[in-house]
C-alpha positions in Angstrom: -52.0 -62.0 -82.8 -49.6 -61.4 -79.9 -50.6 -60.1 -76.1 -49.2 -57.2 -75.0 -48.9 -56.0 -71.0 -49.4 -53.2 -69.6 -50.0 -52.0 -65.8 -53.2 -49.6 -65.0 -54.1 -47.9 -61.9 -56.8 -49.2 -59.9 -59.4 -46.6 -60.9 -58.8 -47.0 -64.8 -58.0 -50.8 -64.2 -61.6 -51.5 -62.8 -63.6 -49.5 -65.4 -61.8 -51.4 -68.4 -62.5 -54.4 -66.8 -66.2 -53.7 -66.2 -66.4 -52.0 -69.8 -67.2 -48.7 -68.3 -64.0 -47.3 -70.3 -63.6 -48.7 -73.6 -60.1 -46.8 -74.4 -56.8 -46.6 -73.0 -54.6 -43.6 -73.7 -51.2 -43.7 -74.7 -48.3 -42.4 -76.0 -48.1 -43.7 -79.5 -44.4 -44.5 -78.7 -42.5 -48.0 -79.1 -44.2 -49.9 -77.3 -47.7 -49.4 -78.6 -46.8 -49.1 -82.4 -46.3 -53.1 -81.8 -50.2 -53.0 -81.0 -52.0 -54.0 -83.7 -56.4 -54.5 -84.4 -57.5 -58.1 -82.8 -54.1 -58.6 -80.4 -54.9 -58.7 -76.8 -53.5 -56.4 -73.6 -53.0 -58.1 -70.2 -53.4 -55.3 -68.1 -52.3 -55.8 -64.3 -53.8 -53.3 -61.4 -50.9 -51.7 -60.0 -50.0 -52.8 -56.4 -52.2 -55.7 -57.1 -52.1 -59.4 -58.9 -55.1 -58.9 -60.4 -55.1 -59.2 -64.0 -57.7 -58.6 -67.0 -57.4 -59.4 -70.8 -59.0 -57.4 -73.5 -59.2 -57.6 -77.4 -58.1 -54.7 -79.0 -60.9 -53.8 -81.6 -59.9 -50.7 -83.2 -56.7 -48.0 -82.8 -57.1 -44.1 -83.4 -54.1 -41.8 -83.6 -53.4 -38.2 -83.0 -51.3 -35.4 -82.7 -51.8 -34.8 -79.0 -54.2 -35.4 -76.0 -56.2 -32.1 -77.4 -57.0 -33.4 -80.4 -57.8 -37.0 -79.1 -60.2 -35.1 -76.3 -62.0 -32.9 -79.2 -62.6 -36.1 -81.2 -63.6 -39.1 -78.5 -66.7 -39.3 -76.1 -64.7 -39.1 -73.2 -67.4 -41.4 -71.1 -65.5 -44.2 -72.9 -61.9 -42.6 -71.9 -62.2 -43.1 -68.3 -64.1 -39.8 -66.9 -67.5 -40.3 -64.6 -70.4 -38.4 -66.8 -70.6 -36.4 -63.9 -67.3 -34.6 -64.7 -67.2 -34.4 -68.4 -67.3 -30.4 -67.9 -64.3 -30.5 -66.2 -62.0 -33.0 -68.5 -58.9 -31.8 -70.1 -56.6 -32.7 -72.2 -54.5 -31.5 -69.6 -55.3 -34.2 -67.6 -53.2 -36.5 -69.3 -50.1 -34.3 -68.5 -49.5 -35.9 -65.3 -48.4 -39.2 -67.1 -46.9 -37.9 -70.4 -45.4 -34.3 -70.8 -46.3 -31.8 -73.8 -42.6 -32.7 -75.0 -43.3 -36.4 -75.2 -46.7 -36.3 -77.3 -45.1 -34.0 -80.1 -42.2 -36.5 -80.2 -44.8 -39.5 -80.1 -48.5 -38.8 -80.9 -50.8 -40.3 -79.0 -53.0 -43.5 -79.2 -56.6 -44.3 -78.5 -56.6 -48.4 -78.1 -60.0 -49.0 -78.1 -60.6 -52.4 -76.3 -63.2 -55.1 -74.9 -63.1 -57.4 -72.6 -62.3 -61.6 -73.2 -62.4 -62.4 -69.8 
C-alpha cells in the first residue's frame, strides 16, 4: 500500500475531511493510474498546513466528466444538495480542459477518512 499526496482547495478539502464528499475527481492521468484500492491520499488544504489522510476504497473510471456526472450521486462529489440542479460536468472544466479528459479519462477515487 503506498500514500499518495495531493493538494485540495479549502471548500473540497473540508468536506473530504468531514466525509461530506466521499470522491475526488481527477484526471485519470499519471499520477493517479499509480492509485490503487486500500492505498491512502494525504491531501493538504491549499494555502494551509493542514493535512488529512483517507483510504481509498474503491476507483471508477470514465470517458469524461459527463459521463462520470450521469453515473455518480453528485452529493458525494462535492456539490451542496441545494445545488444539484445546477451541477455540470462543466464544472470541472475550470481545472482540466475538454482536450485533457479525451487524452486521459477521468477518475472517481472514492475515499474515507483514517484520521
Amino acid at each position: 500500500m503506498n500514500t499518495h499526496f495531493m493538494k485540495l482547495n479549502p471548500e473540497p478539502f473540508n468536506k473530504i475531511k468531514s466525509s461530506a464528499k466521499t470522491y475526488e475527481l481527477r484526471l485519470h492521468d499519471e499520477k493517479r493510474k499509480s492509485i490503487n484500492v486500500g492505498d491512502f491520499i494525504e491531501f493538504t488544504k491549499q494555502n494551509s498546513a493542514e493535512k488529512c489522510i483517507v483510504k481509498v476504497i474503491d476507483l471508477l473510471l470514465f470517458n469524461n466528466f459527463a459521463e462520470l456526472y450521469a453515473k455518480l450521486p453528485l452529493d458525494q462529489c462535492g456539490y451542496d444538495t441545494s445545488k444539484l440542479e445546477n451541477a455540470s460536468p462543466k464544472d470541472m472544466e475550470k481545472y482540466y480542459t475538454k482536450k485533457e479528459q479525451r487524452r486521459y479519462g477521468v477518475i472517481a477515487i472514492k475515499t474515507e477518512p483514517v484520521e
